[in-house]
PDBQT receptor file of N, H, CA, C and O in Angstrom, charges set to zero:
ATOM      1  N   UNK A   1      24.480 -11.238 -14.457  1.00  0.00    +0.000 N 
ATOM      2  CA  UNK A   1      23.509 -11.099 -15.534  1.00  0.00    +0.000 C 
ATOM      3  C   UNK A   1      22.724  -9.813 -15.307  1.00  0.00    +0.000 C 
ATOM      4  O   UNK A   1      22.439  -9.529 -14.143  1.00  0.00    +0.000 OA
ATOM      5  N   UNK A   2      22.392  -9.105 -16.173  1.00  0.00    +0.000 N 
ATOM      6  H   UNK A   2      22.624  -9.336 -17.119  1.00  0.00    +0.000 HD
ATOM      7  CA  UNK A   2      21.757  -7.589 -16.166  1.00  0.00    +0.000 C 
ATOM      8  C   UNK A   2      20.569  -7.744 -16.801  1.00  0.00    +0.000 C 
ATOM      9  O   UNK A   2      20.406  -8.754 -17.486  1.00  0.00    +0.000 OA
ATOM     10  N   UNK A   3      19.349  -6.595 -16.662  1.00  0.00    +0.000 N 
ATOM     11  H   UNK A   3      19.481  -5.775 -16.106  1.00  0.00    +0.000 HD
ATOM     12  CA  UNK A   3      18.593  -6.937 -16.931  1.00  0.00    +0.000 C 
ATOM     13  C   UNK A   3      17.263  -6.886 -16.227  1.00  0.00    +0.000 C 
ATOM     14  O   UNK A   3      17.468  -6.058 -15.339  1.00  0.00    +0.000 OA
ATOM     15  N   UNK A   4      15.938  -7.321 -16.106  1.00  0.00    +0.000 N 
ATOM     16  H   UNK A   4      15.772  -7.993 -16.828  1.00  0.00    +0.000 HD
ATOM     17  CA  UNK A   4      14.689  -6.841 -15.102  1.00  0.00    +0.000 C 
ATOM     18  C   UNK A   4      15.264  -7.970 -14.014  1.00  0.00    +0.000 C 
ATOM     19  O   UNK A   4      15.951  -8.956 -14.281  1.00  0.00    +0.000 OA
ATOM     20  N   UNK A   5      14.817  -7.568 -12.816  1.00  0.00    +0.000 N 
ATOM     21  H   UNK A   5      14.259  -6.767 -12.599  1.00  0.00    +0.000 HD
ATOM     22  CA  UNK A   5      14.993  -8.800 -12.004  1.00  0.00    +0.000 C 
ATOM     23  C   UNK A   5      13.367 -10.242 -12.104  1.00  0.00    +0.000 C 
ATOM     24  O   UNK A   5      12.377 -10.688 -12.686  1.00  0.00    +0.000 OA
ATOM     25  N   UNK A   6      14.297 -10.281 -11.004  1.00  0.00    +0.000 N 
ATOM     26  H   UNK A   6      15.101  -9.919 -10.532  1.00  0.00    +0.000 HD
ATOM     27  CA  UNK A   6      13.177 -11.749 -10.556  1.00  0.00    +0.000 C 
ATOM     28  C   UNK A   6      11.423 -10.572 -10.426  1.00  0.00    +0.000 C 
ATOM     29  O   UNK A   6      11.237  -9.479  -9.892  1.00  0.00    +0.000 OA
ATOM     30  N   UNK A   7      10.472 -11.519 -11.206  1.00  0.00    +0.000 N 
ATOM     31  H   UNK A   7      10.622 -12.407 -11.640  1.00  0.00    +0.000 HD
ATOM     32  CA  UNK A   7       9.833 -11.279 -11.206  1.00  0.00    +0.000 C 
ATOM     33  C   UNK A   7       8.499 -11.607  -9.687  1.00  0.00    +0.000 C 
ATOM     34  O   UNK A   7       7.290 -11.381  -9.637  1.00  0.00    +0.000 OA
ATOM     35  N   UNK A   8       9.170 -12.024  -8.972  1.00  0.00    +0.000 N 
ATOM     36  H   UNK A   8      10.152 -12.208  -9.013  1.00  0.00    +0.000 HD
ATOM     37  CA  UNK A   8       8.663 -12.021  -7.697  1.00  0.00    +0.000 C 
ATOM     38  C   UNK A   8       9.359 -11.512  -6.346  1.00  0.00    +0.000 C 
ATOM     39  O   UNK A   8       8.747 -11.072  -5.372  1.00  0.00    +0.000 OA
ATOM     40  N   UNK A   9      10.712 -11.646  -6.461  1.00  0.00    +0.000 N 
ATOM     41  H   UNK A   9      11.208 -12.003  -7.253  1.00  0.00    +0.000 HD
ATOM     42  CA  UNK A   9      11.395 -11.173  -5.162  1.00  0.00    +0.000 C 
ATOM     43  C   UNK A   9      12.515  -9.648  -6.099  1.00  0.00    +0.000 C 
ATOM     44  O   UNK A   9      12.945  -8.728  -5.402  1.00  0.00    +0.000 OA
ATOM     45  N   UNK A  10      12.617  -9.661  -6.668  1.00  0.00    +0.000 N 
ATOM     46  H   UNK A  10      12.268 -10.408  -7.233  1.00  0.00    +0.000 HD
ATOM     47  CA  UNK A  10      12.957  -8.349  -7.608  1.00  0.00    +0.000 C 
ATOM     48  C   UNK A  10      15.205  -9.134  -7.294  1.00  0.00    +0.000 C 
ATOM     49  O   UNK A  10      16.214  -8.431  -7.358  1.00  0.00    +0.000 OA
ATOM     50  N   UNK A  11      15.160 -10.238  -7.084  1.00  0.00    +0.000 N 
ATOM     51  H   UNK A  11      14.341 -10.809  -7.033  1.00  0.00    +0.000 HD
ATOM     52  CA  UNK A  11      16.708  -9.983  -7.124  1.00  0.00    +0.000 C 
ATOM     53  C   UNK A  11      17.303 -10.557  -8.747  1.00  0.00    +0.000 C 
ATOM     54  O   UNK A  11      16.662 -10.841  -9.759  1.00  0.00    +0.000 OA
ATOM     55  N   UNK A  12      18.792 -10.577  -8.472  1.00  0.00    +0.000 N 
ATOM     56  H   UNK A  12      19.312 -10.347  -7.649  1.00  0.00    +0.000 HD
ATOM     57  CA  UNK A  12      19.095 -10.856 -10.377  1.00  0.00    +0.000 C 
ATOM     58  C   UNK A  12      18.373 -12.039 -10.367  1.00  0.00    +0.000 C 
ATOM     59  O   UNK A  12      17.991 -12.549  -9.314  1.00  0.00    +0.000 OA
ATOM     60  N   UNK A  13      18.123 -12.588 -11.629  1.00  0.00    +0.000 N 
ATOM     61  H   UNK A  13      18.434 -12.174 -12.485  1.00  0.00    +0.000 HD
ATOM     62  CA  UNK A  13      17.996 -13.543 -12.359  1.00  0.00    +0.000 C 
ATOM     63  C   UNK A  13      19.066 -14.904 -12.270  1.00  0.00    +0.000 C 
ATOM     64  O   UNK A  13      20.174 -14.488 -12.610  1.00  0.00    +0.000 OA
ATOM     65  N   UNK A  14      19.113 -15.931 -12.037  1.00  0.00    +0.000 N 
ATOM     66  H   UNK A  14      18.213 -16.268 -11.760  1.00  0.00    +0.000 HD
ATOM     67  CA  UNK A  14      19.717 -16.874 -12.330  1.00  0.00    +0.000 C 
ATOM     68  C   UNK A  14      19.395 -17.803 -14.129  1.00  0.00    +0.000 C 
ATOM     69  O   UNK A  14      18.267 -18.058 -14.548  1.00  0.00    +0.000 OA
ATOM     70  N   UNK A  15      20.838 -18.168 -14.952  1.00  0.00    +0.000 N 
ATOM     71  H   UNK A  15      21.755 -17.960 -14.612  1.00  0.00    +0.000 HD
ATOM     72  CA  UNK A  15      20.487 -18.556 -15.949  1.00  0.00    +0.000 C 
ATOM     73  C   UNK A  15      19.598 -19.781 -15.957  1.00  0.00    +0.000 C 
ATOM     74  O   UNK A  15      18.545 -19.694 -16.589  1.00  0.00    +0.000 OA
ATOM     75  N   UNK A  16      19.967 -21.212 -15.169  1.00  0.00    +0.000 N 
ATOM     76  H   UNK A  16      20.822 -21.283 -14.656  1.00  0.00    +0.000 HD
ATOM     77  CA  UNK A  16      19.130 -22.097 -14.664  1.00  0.00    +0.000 C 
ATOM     78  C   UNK A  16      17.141 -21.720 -14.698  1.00  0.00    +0.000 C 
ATOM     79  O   UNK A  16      16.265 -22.496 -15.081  1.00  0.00    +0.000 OA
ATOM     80  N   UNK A  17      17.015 -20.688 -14.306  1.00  0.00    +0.000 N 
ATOM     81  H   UNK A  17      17.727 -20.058 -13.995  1.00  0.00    +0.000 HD
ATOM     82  CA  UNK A  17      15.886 -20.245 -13.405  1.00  0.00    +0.000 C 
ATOM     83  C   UNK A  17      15.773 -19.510 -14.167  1.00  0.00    +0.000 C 
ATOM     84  O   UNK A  17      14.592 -19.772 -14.392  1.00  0.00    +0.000 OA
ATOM     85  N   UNK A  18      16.083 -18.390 -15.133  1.00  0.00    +0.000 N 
ATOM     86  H   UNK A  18      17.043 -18.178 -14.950  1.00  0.00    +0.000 HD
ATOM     87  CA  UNK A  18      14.971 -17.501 -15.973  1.00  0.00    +0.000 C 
ATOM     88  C   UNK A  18      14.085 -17.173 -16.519  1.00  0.00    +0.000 C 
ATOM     89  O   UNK A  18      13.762 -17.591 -17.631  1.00  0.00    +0.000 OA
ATOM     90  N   UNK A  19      13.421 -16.255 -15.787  1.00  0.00    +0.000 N 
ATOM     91  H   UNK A  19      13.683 -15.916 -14.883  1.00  0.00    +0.000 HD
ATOM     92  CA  UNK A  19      13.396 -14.942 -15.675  1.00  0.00    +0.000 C 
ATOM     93  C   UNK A  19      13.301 -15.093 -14.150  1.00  0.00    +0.000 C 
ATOM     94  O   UNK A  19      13.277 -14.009 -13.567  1.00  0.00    +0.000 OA
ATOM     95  N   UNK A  20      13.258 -15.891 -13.575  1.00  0.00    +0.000 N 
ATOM     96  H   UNK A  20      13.277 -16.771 -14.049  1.00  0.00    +0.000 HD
ATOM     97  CA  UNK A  20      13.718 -16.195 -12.059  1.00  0.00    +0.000 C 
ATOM     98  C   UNK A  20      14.609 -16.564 -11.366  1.00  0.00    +0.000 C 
ATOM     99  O   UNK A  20      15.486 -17.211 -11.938  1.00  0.00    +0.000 OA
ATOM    100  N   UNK A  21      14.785 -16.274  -9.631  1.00  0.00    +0.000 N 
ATOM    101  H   UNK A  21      14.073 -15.748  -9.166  1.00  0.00    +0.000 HD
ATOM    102  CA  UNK A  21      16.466 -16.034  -9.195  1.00  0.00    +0.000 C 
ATOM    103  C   UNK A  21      16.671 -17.158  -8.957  1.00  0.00    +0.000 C 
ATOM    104  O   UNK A  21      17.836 -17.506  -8.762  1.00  0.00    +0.000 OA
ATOM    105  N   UNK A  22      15.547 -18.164  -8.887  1.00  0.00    +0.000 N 
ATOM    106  H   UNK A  22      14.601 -17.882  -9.045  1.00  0.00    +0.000 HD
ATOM    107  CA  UNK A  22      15.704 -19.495  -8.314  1.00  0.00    +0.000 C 
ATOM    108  C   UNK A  22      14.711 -20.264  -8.194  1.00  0.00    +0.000 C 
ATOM    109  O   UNK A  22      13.645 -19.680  -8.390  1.00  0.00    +0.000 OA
ATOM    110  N   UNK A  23      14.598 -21.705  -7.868  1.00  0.00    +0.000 N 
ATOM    111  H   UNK A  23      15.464 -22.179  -7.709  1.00  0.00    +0.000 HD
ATOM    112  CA  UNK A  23      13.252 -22.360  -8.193  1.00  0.00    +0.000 C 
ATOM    113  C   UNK A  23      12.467 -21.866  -6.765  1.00  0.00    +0.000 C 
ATOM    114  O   UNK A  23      11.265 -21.608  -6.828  1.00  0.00    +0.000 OA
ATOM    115  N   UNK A  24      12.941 -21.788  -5.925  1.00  0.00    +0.000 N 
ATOM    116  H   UNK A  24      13.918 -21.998  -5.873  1.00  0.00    +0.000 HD
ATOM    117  CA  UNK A  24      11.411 -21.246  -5.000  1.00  0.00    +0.000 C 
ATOM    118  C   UNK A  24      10.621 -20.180  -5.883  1.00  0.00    +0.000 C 
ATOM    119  O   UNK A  24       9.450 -20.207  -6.264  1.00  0.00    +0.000 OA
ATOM    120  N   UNK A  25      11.477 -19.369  -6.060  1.00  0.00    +0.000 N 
ATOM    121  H   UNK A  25      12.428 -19.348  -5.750  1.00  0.00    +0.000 HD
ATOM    122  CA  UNK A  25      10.459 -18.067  -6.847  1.00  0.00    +0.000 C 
ATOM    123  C   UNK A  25       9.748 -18.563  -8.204  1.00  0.00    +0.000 C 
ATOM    124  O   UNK A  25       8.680 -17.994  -8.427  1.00  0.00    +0.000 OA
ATOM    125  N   UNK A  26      10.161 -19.547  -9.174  1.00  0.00    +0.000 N 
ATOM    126  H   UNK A  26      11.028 -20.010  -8.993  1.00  0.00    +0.000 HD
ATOM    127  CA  UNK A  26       9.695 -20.217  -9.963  1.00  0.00    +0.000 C 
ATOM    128  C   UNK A  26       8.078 -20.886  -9.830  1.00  0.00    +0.000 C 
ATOM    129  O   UNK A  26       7.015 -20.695 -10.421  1.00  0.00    +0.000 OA
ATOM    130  N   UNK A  27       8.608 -21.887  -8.559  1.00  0.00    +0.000 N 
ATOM    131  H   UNK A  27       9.472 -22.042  -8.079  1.00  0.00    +0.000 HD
ATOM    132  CA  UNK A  27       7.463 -22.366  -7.901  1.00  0.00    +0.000 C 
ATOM    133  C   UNK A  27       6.608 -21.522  -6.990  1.00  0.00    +0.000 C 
ATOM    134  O   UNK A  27       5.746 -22.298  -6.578  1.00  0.00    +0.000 OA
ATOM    135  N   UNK A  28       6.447 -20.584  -6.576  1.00  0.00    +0.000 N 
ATOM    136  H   UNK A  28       7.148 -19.953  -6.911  1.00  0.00    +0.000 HD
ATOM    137  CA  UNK A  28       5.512 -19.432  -6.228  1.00  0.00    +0.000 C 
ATOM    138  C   UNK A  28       4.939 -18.716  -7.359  1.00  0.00    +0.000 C 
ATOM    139  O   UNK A  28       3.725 -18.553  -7.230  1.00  0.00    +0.000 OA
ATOM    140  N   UNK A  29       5.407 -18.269  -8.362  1.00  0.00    +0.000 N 
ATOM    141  H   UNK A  29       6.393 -18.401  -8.467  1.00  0.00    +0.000 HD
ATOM    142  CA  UNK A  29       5.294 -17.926  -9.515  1.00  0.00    +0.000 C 
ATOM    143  C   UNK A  29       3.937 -19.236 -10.224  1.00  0.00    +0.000 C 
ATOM    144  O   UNK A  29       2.746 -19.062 -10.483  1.00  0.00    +0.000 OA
ATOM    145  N   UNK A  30       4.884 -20.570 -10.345  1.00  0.00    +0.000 N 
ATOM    146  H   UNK A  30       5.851 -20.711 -10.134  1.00  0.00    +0.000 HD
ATOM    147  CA  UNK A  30       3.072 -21.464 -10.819  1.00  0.00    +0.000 C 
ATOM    148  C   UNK A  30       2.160 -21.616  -9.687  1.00  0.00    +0.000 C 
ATOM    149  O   UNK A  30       0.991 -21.920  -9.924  1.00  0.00    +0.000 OA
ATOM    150  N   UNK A  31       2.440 -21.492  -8.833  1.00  0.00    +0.000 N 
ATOM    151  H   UNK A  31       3.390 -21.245  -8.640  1.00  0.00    +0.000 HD
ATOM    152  CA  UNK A  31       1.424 -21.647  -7.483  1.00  0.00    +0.000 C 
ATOM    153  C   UNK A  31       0.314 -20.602  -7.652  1.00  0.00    +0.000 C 
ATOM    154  O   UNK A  31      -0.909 -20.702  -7.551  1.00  0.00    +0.000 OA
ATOM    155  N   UNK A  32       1.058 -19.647  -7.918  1.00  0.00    +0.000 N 
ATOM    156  H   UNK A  32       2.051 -19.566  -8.000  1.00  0.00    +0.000 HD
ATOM    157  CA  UNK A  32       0.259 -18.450  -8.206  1.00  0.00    +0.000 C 
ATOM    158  C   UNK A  32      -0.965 -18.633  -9.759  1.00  0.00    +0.000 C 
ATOM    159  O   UNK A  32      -2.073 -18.097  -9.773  1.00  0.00    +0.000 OA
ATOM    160  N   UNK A  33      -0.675 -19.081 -10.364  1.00  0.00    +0.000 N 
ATOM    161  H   UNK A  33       0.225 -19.516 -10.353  1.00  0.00    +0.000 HD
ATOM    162  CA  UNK A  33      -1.367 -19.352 -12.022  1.00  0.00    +0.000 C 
ATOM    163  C   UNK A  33      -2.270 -20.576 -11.467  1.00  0.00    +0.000 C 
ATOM    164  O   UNK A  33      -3.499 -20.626 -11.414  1.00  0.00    +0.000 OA
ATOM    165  N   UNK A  34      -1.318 -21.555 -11.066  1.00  0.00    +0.000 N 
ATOM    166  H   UNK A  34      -0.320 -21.514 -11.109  1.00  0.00    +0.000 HD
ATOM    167  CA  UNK A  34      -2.167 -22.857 -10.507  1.00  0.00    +0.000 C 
ATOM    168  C   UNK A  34      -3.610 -22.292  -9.722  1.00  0.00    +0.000 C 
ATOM    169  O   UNK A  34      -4.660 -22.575 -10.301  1.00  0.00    +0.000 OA
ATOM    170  N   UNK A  35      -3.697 -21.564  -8.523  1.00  0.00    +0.000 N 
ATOM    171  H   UNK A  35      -2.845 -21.334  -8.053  1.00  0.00    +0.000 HD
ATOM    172  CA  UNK A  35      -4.862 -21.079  -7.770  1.00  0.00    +0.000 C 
ATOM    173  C   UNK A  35      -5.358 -19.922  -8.373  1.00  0.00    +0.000 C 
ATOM    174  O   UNK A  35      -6.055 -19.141  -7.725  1.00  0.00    +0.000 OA
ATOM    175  N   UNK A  36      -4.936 -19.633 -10.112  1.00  0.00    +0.000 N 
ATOM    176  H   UNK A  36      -4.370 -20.267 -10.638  1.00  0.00    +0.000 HD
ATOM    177  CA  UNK A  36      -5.785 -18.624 -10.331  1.00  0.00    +0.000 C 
ATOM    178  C   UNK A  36      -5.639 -17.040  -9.943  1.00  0.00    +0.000 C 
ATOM    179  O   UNK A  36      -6.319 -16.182 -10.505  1.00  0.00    +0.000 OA
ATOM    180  N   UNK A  37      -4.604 -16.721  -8.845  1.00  0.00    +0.000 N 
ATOM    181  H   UNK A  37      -4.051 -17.419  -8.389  1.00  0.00    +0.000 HD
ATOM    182  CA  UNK A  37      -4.362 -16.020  -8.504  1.00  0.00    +0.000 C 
ATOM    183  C   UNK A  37      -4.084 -14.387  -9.849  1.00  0.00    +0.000 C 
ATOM    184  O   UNK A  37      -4.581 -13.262  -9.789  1.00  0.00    +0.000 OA
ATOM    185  N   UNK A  38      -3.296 -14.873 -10.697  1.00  0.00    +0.000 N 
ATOM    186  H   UNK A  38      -2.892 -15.787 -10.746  1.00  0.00    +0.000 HD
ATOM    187  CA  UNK A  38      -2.953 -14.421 -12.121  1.00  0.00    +0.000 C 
ATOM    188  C   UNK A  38      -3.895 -14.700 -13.183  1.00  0.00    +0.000 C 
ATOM    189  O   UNK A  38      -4.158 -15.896 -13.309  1.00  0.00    +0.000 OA
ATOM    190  N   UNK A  39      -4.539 -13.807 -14.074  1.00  0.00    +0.000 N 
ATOM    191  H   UNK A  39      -4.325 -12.835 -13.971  1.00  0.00    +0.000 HD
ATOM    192  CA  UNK A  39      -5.510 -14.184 -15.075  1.00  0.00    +0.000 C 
ATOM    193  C   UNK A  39      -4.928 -13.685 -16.592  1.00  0.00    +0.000 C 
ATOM    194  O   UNK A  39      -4.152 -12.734 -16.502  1.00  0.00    +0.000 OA
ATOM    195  N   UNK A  40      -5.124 -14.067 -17.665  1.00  0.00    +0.000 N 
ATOM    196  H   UNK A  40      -5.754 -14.840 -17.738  1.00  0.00    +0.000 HD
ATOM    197  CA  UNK A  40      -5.297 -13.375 -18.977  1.00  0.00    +0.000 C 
ATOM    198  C   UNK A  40      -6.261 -13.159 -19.039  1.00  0.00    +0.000 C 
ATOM    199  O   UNK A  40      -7.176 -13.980 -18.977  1.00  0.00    +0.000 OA
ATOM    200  N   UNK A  41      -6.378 -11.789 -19.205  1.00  0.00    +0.000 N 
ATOM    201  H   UNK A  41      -5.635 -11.122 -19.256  1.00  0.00    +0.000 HD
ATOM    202  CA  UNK A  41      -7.775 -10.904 -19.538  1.00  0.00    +0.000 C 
ATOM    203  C   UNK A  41      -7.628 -10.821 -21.044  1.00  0.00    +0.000 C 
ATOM    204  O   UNK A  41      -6.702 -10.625 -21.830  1.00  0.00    +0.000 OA
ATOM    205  N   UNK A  42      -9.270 -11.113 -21.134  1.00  0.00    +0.000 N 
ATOM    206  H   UNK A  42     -10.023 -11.272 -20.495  1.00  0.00    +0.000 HD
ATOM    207  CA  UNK A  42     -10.150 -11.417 -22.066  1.00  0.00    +0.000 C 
ATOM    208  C   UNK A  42     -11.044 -10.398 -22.187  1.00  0.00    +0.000 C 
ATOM    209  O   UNK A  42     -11.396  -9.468 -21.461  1.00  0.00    +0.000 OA
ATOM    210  N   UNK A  43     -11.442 -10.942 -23.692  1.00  0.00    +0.000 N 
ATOM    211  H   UNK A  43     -11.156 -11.698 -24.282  1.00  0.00    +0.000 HD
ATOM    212  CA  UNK A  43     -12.883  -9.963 -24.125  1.00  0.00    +0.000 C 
ATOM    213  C   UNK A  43     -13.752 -10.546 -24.301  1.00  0.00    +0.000 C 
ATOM    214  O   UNK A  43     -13.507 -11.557 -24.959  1.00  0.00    +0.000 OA
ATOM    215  N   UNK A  44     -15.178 -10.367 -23.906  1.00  0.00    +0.000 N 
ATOM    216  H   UNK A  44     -15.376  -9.545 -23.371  1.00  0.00    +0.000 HD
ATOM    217  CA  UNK A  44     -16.543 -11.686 -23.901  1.00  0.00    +0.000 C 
ATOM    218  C   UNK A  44     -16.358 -11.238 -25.840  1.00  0.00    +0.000 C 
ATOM    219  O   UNK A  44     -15.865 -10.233 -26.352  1.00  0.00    +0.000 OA
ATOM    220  N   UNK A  45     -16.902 -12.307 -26.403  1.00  0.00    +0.000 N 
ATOM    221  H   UNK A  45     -17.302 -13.124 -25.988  1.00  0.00    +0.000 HD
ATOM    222  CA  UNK A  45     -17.443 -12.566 -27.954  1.00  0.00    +0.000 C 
ATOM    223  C   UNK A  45     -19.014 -11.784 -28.062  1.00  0.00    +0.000 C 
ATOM    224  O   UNK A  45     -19.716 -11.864 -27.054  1.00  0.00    +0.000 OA
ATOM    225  N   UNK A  46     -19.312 -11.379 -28.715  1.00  0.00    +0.000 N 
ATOM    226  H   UNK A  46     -18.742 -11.313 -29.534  1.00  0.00    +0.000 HD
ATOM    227  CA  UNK A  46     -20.569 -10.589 -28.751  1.00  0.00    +0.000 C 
ATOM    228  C   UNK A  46     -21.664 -11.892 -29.121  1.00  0.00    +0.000 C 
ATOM    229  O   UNK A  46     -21.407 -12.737 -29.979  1.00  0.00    +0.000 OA
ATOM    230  N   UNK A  47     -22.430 -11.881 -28.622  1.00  0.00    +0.000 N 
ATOM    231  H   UNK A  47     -22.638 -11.195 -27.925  1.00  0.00    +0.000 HD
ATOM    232  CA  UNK A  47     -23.678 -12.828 -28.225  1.00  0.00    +0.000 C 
ATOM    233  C   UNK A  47     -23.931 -13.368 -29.908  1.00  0.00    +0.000 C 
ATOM    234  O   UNK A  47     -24.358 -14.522 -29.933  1.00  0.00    +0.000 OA
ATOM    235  N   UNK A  48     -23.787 -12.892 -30.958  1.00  0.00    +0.000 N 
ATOM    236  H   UNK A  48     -23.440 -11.954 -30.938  1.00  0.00    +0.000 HD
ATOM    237  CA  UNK A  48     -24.034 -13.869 -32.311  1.00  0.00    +0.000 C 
ATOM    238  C   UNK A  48     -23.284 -15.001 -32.636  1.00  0.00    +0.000 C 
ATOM    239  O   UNK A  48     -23.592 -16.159 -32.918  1.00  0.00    +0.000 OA
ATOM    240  N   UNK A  49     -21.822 -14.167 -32.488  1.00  0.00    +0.000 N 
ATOM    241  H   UNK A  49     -21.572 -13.226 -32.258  1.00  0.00    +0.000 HD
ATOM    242  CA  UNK A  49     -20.896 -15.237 -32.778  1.00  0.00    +0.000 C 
ATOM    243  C   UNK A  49     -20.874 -16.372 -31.291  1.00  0.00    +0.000 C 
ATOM    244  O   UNK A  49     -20.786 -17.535 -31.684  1.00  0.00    +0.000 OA
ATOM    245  N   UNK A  50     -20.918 -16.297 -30.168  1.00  0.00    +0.000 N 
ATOM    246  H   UNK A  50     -20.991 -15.352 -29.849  1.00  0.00    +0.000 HD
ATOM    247  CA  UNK A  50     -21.312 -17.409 -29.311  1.00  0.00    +0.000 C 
ATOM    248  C   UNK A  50     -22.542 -18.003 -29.797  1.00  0.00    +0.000 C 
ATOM    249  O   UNK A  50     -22.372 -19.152 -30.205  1.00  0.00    +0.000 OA
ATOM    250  N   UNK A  51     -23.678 -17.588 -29.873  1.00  0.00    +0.000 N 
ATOM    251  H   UNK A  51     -23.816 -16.654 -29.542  1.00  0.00    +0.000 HD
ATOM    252  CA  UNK A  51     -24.771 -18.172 -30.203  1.00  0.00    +0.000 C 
ATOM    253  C   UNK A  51     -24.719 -18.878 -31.914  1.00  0.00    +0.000 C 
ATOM    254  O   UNK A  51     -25.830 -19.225 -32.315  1.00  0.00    +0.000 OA
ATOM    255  N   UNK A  52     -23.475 -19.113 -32.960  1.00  0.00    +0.000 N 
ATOM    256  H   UNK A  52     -22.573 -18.831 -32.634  1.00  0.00    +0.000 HD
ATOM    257  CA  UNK A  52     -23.546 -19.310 -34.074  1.00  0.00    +0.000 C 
ATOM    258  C   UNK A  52     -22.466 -20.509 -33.798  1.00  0.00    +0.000 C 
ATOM    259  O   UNK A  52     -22.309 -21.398 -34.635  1.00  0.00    +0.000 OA
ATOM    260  N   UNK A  53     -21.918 -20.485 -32.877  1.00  0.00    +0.000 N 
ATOM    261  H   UNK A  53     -22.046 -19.763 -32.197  1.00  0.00    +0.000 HD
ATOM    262  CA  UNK A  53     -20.868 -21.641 -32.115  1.00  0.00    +0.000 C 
ATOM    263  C   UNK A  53     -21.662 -22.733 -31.396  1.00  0.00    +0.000 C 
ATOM    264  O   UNK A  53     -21.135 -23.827 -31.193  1.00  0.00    +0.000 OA
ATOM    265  N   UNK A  54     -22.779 -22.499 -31.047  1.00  0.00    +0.000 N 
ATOM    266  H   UNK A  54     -23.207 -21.610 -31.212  1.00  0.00    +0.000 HD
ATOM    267  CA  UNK A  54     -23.787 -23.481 -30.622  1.00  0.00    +0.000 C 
ATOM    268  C   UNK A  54     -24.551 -24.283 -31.396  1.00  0.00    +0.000 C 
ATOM    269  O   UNK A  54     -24.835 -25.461 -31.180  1.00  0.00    +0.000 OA
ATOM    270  N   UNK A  55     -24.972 -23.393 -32.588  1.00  0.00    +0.000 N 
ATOM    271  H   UNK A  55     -24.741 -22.436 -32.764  1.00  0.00    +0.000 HD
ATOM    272  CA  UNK A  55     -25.754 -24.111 -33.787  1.00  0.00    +0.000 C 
ATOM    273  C   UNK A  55     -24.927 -24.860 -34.446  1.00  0.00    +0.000 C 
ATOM    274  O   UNK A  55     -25.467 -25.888 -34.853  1.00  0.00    +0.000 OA
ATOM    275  N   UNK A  56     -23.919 -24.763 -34.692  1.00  0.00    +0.000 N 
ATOM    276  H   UNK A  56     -23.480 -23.927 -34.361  1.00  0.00    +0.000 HD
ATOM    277  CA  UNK A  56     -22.931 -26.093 -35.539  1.00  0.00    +0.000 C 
ATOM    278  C   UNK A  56     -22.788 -27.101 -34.729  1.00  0.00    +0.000 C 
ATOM    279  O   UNK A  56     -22.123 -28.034 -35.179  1.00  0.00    +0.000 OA
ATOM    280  N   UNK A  57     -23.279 -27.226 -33.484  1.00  0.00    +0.000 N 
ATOM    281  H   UNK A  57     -23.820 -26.468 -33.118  1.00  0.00    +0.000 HD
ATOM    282  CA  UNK A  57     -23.223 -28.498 -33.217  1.00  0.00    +0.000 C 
ATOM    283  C   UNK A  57     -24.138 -29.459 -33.087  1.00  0.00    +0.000 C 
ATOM    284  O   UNK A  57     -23.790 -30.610 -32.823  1.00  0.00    +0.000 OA
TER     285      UNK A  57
């Protein structure tokens, strides 16, 4: 299979396991999200619209 590798140990990809070579790297991969380690960055809301999310309730 061709293509980016494993996104943690950089080898091919397995179809089972994709975009990973295998479930260890799978499971290091959520271990990693699980403790936070990995984030989606965000943008704070500008202080009206938070503060207009409070009053409706």
């Amino acid at each position: 299979m061709s293509g980016p590798g494993c996104p943690i140990c950089k080898k091919p990809p397995e179809t089972a396991y994709r975009p990973f070579c295998s479930r260890r790297c799978a499971d290091v991969d959520l271990q990693r999200w699980l403790t936070n380690r990995y984030a989606v960055p965000a943008e704070d809301d500008d202080e009206g619209a938070r503060e207009a999310a409070f009053d409706d309730e």
